[in-house]
C-alpha positions as a printed Julia matrix, in Angstrom:
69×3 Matrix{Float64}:
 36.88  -45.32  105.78
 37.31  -42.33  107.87
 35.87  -38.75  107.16
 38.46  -35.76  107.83
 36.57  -33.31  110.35
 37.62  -29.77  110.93
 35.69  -28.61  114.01
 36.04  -24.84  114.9
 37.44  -24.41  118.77
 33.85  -23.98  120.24
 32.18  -26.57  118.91
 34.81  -28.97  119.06
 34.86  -28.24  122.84
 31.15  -28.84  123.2
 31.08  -32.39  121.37
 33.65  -33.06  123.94
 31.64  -32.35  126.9
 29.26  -34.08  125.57
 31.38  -37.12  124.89
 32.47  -37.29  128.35
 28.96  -37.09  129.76
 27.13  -39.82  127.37
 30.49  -42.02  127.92
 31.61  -42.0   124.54
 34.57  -40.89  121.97
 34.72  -38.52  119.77
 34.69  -40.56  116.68
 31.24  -42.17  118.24
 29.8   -38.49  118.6
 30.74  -37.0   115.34
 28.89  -40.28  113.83
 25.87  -40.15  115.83
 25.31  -36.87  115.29
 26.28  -37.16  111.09
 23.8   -39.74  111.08
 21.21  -37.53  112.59
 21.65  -35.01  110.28
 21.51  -36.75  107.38
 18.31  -38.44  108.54
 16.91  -34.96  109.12
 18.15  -33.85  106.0
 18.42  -36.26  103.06
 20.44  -35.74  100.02
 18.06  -35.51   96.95
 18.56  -38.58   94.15
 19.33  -36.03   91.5
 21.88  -34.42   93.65
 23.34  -37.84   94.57
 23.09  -38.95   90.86
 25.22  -35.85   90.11
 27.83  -36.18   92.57
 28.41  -39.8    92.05
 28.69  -38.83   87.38
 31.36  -36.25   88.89
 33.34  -38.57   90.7
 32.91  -41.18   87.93
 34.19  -38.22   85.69
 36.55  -36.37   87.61
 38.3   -39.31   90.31
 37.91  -42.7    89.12
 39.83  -43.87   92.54
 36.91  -42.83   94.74
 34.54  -44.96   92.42
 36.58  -47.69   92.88
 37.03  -46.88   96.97
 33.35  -47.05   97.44
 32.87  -50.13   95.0
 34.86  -52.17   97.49
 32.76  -50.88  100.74
């Protein structure tokens, strides 16, 4: 499953740099440093419990998406 990104100019130019000096794509970046950041900061249960009732409410196609993952 793949996340849409929208990276402003700057930043997107940056990751790049970056990419080309560690030896890695972009794709390989953008996860490393998403799984950083979510390591630093980790969604609360409730807030989790709450997004998943909303998508079980509101899309029914997503529940089923990450049922198959």
């Amino acid at each position: 499953m793949q996340l849409p990104i929208r990276l402003d100019r700057e930043t997107y130019e940056e990751l790049y740099r970056r990419a080309q000096l560690e030896g890695k794509s972009m794709n390989q970046m953008i996860k490393d440093l998403l799984k950083t950041h979510f390591r630093a900061a980790p969604i609360p249960r409730r807030k989790l419990r709450e997004a998943i009732k909303r998508i079980a409410r509101d899309d029914k196609k997503i529940l089923e998406a990450l049922k198959n993952i």
